[in-house]
C-alpha positions as CSV (number, residue, x, y, z in Angstrom):
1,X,-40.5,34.8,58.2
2,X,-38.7,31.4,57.6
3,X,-35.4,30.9,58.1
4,X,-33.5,30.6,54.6
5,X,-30.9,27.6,54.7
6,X,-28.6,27.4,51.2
7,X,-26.6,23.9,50.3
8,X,-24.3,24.0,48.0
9,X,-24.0,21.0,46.0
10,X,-26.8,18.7,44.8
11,X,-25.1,15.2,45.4
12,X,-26.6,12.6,47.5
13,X,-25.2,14.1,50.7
14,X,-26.5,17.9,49.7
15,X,-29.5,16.9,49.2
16,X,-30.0,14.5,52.4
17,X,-28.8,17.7,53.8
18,X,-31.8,19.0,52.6
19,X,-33.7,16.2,53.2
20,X,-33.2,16.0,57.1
21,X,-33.4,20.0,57.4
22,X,-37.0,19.4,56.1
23,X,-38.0,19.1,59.9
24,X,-36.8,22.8,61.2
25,X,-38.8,25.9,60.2
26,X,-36.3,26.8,57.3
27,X,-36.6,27.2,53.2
28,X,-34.2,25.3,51.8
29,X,-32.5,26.2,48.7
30,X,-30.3,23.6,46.9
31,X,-27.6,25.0,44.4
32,X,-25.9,22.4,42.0
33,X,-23.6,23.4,39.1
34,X,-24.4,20.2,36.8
35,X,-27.9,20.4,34.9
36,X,-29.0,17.6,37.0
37,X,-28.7,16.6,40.8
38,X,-27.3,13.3,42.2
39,X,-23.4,13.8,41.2
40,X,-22.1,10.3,41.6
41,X,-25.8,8.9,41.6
42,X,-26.6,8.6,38.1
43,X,-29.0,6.1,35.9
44,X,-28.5,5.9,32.1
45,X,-29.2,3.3,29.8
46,X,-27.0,0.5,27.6
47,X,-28.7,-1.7,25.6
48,X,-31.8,-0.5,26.6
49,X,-31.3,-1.3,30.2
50,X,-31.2,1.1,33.1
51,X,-27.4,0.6,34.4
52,X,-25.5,2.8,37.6
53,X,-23.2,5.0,36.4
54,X,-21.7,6.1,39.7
55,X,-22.2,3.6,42.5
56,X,-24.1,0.9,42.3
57,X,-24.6,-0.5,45.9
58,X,-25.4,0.9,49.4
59,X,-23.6,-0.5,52.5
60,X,-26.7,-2.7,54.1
61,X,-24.3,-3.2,57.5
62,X,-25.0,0.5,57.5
63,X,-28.5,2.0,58.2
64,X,-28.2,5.3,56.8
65,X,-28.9,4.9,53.2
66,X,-31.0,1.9,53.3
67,X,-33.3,3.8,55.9
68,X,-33.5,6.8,53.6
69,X,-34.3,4.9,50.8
70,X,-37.2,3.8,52.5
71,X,-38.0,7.2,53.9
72,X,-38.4,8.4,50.6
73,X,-40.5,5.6,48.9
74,X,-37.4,3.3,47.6
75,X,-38.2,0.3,50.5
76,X,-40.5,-2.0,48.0
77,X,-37.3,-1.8,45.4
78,X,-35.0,-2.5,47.9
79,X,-33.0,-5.3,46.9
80,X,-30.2,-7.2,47.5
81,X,-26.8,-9.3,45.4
82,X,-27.0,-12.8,44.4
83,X,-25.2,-14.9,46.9
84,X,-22.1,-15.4,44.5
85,X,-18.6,-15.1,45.2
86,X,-16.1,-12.6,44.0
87,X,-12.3,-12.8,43.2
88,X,-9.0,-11.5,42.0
89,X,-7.4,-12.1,38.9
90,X,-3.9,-12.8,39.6
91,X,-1.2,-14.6,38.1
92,X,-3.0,-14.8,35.0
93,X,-6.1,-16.5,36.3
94,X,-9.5,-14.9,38.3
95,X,-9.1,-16.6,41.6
96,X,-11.7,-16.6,44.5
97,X,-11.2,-13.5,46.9
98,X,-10.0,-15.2,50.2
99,X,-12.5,-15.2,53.5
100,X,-11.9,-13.1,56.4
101,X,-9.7,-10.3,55.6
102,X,-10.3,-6.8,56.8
103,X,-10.1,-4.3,53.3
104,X,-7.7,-7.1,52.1
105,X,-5.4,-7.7,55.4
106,X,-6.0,-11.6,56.3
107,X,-6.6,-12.9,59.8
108,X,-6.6,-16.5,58.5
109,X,-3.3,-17.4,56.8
110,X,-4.7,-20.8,55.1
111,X,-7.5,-18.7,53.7
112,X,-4.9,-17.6,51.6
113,X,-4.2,-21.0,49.8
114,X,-4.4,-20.9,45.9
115,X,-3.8,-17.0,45.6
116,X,-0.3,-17.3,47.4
117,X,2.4,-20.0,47.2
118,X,3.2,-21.2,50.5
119,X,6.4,-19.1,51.3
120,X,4.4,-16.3,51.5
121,X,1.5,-17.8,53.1
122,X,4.4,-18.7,55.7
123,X,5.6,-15.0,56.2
124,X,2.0,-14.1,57.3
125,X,1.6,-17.2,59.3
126,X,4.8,-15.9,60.7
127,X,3.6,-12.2,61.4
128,X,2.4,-13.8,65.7
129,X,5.7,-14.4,65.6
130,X,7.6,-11.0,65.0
131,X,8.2,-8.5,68.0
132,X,4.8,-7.1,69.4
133,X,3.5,-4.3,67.1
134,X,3.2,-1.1,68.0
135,X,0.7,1.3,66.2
136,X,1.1,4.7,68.3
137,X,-0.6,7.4,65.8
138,X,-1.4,6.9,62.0
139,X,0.7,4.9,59.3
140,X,0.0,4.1,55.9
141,X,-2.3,0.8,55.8
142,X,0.2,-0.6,52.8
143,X,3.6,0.2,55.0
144,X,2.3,-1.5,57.4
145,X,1.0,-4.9,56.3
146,X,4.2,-4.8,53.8
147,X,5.9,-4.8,57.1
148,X,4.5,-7.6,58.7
149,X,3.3,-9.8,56.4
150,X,5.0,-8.9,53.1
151,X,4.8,-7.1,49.9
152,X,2.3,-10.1,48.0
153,X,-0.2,-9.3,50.7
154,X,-0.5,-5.4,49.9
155,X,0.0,-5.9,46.0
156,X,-2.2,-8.8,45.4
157,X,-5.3,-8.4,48.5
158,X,-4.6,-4.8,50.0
159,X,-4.0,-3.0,47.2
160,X,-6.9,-4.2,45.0
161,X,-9.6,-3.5,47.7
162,X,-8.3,0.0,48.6
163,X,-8.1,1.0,44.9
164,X,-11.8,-0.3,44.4
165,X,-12.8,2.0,47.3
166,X,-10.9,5.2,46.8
167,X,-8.9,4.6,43.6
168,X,-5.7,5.2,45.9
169,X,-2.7,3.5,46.7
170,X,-1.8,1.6,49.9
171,X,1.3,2.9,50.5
172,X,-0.2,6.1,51.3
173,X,-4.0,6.0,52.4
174,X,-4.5,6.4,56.3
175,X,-4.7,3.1,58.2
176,X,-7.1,5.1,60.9
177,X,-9.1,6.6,58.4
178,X,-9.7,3.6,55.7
179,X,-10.0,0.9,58.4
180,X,-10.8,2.8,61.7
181,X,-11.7,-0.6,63.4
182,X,-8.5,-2.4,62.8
183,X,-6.7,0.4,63.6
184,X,-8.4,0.8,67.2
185,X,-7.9,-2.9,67.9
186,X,-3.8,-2.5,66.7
187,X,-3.8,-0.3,70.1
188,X,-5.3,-3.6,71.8
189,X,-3.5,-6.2,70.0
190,X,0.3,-7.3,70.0
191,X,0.0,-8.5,65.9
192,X,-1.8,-7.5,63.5
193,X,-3.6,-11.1,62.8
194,X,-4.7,-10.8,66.2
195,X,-6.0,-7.3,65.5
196,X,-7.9,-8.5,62.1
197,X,-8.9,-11.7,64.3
198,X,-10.8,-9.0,66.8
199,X,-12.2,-6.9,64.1
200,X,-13.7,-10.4,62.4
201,X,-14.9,-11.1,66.2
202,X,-16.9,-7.5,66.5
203,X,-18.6,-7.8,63.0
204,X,-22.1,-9.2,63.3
205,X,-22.5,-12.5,62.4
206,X,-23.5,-13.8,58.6
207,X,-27.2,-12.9,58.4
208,X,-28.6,-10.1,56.5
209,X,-26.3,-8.7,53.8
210,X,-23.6,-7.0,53.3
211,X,-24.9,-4.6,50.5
212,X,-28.1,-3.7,49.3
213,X,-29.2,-2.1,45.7
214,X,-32.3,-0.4,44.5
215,X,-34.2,-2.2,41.7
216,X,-33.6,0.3,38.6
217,X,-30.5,1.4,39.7
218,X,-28.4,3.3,42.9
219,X,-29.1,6.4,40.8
220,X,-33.4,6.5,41.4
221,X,-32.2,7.2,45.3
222,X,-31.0,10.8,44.5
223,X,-34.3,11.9,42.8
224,X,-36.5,10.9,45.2
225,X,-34.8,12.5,48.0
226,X,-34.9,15.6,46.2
227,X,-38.8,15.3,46.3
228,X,-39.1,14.5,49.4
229,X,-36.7,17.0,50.8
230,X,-39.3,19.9,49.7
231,X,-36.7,21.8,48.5
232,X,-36.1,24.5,45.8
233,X,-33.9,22.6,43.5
234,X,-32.2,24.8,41.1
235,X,-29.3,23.3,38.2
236,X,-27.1,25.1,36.7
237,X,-25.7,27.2,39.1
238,X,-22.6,28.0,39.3
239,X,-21.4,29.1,43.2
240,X,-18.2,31.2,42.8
241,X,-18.4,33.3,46.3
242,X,-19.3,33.0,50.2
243,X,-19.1,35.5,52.2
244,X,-20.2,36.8,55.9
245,X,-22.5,39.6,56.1
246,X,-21.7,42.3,58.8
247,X,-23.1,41.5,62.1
248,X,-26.4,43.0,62.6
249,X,-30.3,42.0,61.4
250,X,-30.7,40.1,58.4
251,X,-29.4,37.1,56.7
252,X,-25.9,36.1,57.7
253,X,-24.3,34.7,54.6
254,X,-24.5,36.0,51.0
255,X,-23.4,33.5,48.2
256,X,-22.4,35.0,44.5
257,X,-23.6,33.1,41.7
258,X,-23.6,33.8,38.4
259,X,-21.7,34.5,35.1
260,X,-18.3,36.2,36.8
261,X,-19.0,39.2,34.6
262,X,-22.9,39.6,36.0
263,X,-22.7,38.3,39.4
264,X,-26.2,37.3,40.8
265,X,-26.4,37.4,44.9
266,X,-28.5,35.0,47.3
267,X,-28.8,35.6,50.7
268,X,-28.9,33.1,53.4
269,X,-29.2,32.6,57.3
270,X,-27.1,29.4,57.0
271,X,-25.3,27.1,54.8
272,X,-24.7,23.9,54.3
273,X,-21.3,23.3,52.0
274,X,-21.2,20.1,50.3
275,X,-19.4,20.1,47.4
276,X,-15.5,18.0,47.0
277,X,-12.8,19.4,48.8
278,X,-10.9,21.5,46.5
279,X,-14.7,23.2,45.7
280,X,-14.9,23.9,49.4
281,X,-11.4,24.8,50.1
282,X,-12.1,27.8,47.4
283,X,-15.8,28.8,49.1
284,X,-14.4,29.0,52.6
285,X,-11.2,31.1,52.3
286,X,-12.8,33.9,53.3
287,X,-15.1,32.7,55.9
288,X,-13.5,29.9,56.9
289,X,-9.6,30.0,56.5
290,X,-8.5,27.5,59.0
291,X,-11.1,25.2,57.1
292,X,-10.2,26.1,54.0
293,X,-6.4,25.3,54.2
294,X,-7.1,21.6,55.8
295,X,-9.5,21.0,52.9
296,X,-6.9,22.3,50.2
297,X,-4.5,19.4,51.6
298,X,-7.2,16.8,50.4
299,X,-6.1,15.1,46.9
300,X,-8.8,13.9,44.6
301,X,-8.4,10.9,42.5
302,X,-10.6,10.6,38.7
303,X,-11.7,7.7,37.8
304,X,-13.8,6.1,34.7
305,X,-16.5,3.2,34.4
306,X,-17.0,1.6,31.2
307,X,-20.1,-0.6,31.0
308,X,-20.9,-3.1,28.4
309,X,-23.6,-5.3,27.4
310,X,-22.6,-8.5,25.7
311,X,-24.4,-11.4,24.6
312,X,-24.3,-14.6,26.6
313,X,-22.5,-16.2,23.7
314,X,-19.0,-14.4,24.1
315,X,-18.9,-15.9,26.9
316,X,-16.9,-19.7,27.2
317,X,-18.9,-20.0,30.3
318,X,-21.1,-17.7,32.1
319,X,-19.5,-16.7,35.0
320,X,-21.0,-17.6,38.6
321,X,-19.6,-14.4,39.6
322,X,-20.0,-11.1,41.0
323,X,-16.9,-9.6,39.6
324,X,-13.2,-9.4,40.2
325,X,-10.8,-7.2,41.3
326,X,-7.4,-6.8,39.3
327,X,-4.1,-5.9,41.0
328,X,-2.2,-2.9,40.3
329,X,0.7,-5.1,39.9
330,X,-0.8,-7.2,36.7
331,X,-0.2,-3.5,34.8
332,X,-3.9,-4.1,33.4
333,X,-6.1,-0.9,32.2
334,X,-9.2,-2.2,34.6
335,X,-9.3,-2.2,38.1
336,X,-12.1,-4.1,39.0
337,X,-15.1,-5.5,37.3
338,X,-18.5,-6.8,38.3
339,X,-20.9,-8.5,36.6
340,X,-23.9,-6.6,37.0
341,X,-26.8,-9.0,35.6
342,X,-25.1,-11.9,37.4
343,X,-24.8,-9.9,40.7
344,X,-28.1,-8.3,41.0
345,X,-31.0,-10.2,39.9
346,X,-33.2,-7.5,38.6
347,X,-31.1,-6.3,36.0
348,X,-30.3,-10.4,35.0
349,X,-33.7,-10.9,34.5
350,X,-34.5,-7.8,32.2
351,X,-30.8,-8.4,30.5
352,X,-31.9,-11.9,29.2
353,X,-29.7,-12.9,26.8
354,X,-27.0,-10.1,27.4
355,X,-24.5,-10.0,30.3
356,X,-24.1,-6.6,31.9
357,X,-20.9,-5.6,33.0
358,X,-18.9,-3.0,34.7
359,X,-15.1,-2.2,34.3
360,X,-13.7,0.5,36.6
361,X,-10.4,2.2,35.3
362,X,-8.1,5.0,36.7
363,X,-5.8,5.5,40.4
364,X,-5.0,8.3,42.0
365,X,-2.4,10.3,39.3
366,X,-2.8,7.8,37.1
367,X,-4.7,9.6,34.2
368,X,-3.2,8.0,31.3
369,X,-5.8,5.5,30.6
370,X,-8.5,8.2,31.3
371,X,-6.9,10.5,28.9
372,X,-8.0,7.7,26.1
373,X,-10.8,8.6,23.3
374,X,-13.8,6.3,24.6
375,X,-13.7,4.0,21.8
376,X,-10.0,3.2,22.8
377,X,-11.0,3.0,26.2
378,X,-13.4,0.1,25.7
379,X,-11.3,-1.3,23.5
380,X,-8.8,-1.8,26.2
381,X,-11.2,-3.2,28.4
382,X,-12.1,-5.9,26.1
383,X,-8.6,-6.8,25.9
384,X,-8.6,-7.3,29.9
385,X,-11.8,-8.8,29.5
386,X,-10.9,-11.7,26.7
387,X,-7.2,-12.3,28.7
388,X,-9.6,-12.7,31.7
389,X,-12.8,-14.4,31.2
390,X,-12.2,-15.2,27.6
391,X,-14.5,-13.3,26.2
392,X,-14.9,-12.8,22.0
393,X,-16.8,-10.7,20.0
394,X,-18.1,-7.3,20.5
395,X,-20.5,-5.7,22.4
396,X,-24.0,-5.1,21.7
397,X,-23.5,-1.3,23.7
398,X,-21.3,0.5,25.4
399,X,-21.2,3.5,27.6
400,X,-18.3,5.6,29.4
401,X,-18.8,7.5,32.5
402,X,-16.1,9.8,33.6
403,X,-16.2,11.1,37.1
404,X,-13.4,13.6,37.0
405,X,-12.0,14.6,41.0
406,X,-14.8,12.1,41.8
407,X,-12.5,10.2,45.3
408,X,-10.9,11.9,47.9
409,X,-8.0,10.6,49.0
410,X,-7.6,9.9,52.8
411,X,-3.7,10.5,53.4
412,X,-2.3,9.7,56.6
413,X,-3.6,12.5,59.0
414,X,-6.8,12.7,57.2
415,X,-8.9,12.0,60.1
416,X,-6.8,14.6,62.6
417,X,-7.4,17.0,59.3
418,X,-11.1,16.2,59.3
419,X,-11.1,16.6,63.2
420,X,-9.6,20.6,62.4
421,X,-12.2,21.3,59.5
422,X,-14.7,20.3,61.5
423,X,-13.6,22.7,64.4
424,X,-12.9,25.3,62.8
425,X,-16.4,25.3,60.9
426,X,-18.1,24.3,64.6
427,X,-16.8,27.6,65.4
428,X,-18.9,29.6,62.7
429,X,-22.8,30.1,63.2
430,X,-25.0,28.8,60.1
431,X,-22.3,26.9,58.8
432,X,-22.2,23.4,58.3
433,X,-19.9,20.8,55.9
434,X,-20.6,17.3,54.6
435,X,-19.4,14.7,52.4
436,X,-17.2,11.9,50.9
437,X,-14.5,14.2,51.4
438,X,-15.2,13.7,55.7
439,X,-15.9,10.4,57.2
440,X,-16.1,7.9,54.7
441,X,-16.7,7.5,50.6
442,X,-20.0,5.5,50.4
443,X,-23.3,6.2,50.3
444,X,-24.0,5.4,53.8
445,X,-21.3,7.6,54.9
446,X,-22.3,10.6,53.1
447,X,-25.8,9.9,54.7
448,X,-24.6,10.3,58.1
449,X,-22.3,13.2,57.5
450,X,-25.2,15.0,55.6
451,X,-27.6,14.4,59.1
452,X,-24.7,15.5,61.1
453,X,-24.5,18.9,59.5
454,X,-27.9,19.4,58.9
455,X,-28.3,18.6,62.8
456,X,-25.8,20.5,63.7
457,X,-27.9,23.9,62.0
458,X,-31.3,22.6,63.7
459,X,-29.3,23.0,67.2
460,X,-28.4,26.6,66.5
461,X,-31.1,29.2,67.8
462,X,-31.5,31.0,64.7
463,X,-33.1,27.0,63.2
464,X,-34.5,24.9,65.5
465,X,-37.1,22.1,65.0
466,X,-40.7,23.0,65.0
467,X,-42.8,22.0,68.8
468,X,-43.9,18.6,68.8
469,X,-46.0,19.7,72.1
């Protein structure tokens, strides 16, 4: 009989979980709570037009995601950004987002000119300067730049680009886990311009690009590794338990579904948990304590994406733009915004006459703005949107996507915390973990850490891939 494997959770990295486990001799069950799979992978329509409501790009640098898109049938509507700049609004004007920073720290001080006034340009320049730094174990990326090249740097570059990654703030996300490659050439390097000068050196040369997209939307990729995976996908379902079965013949692991009051049972040889870290903390308490307790630790930041379509007319001038990225310290209700229909060619050229565009709102405990009816929510983003770009009128649609709990927030520590849950879950037969909540928020990143677990099951005795003799 064939091996039963059971993931829980049917986001992108449950269901590459699925996906890669195709190739042992197992069934593979797929449990997700929503009524549709894909969790931040989602297509919906505004004006008519299909527009991401989770994220919208996959890192190209990466092969993970771009190869399983073509796996499953996405490589013809692979596609890829305009080559147009993007910037910061700052100082009450959208400025171009300086060259050759690593997430926002600068290797180049004259790159900064026109987003910094020349004393603070000179503190950075200055940074060779200072006494040689030192980065023994972890720090907080923002303490640290603050440090050496100044507060600007972290409020008006740093700060910006962590907070359109993981909605978090700089003063407290992990340097080794946000930027692993600067932080392993800080143990090399005696400043931290050098350090950003030898990350700049290892990145491959300008050539193919940075991101990539999928004509129709992110969103397509999460159906059509569902297909392909061959799984049994089943919405809807509710996990509330995980338990060990006694030690003996027959499936290992029992999982309790179900209204509380009518529990339903499933039984499984292994499992595959990949659901956000306060989901998984609660599933592995019993089986998994060590686990469980680490994951626990892990904060969860909600965030909100308001999308609009507007004619070409409220704008003064169409912007050459990809977006912008807007500084906590402005004390604006967006965060960033990109220009969708100016960024990826597809959607400009089935948009016409309308400019799509994307605002991201909410930081990691700050709800307030999310707490806002959605009318009042776009409202406010207008506001930004005519102090920024000028724009007048209203829109022709609008949408709000709220992704509540939807970014983990990588603390100092998180990766010696993802080092223990990992550990402690090696230690248990049939069980794997995976993603954003692990080694890295993107697309690509829950790829990999999707193989990984699902490799890790084919390895074990009880799974293992079918002879290719």
């Amino acid at each position: 009989m064939a091996r039963h494997v059971v993931v829980i959770g049917g986001g992108i990295s449950g269901l590459a979980a699925a996906y890669y486990l195709r190739t042992g001799r197992a069934r593979v069950t797929v449990l997700e709570k929503a009524p549709t799979v894909g969790g931040l992978l989602r297509v919906a329509e505004v004006a008519g037009l299909p527009v991401d409501e989770g994220a919208e790009s996959l890192l190209n640098r990466r092969p993970e995601a771009v190869d399983l898109a073509a796996e499953v049938g996405l490589a013809a509507d692979t596609v890829y950004p305009a080559d147009v700049p993007a910037g910061v609004w700052s100082r009450g004007e959208v400025r171009p987002l300086p060259d050759g920073t690593v997430m926002g720290v600068p290797g180049e001080p004259a790159a900064l000119s026109g987003l910094f006034d020349p004393a603070e340009i000179g503190r950075v320049a200055a940074e060779r300067r200072l006494p040689q730094l030192r980065v023994a174990g972890d720090v907080a990326i923002g303490e640290l730049v603050a440090e050496r090249m100044g507060d600007a740097v972290v409020e008006r570059l740093v700060e910006p680009l962590l907070g359109g990654v993981y909605a978090g703030h700089a003063g407290e996300l992990s340097l080794a886990a946000t930027v692993p490659a600067l932080f392993a050439a800080l143990q090399r390097e005696r400043s931290l311009l050098d350090g950003v000068a030898a990350v700049r050196r290892s990145t491959p040369p300008a050539g193919a690009p940075v991101f990539a997209g999928i004509r129709g939307g992110v969103g397509r990729l999460a159906q059509a590794v569902a297909t392909a995976s061959g799984a049994e996908i089943r919405t809807g379902v509710t996990v509330r338990g995980l338990q060990v079965r006694p030690t003996g013949p027959g499936p290992r692991w029992r999982i309790e579904t179900g209204p509380a009051p009518h529990p339903e049972y499933l039984d499984a040889d292994a499992v595959v948990v990949a659901v956000p870290a306060a989901a998984a903390a609660r599933l592995l308490a019993s089986a998994a304590p060590e686990a469980s307790a680490a994951l626990a630790g892990v904060e969860q930041a909600s965030v909100a994406i308001v999308t609009l379509a507007l004619p070409r007319s409220a704008f003064p001038q169409l912007p050459a733009s990809s977006g912008f990225l807007v500084p906590p310290v402005e004390r604006r209700t967006i965060k960033a915004v990109t220009l969708s229909s100016v960024k990826w060619p597809w959607l400009g050229e089935l948009a016409g006459d309308l400019v799509i565009l994307r605002a991201s709102v909410g930081r990691h405990r700050q709800v307030q703005d999310l707490q806002r009816p959605d009318g009042e929510l776009v409202e406010a983003v207008l506001a930004d949107l005519r102090a920024a770009l000028g724009v007048r009128g209203e829109p022709v649609d609008a949408r709000v996507s709220r992704w509540g709990g939807a970014l983990p927030q990588y603390a100092v520590g998180h990766a010696e915390r993802v080092a223990d849950i990992h550990a402690a879950v090696g230690n248990i037969a049939g069980l794997a973990v995976c993603g954003a909540t692990y080694d890295g928020v993107g697309v690509a990143a829950c790829v990999a850490s999707a193989r990984s677990a699902a490799t890790s099951l084919l390895g074990e005795p009880a799974i293992v891939p079918p002879s290719t003799v």
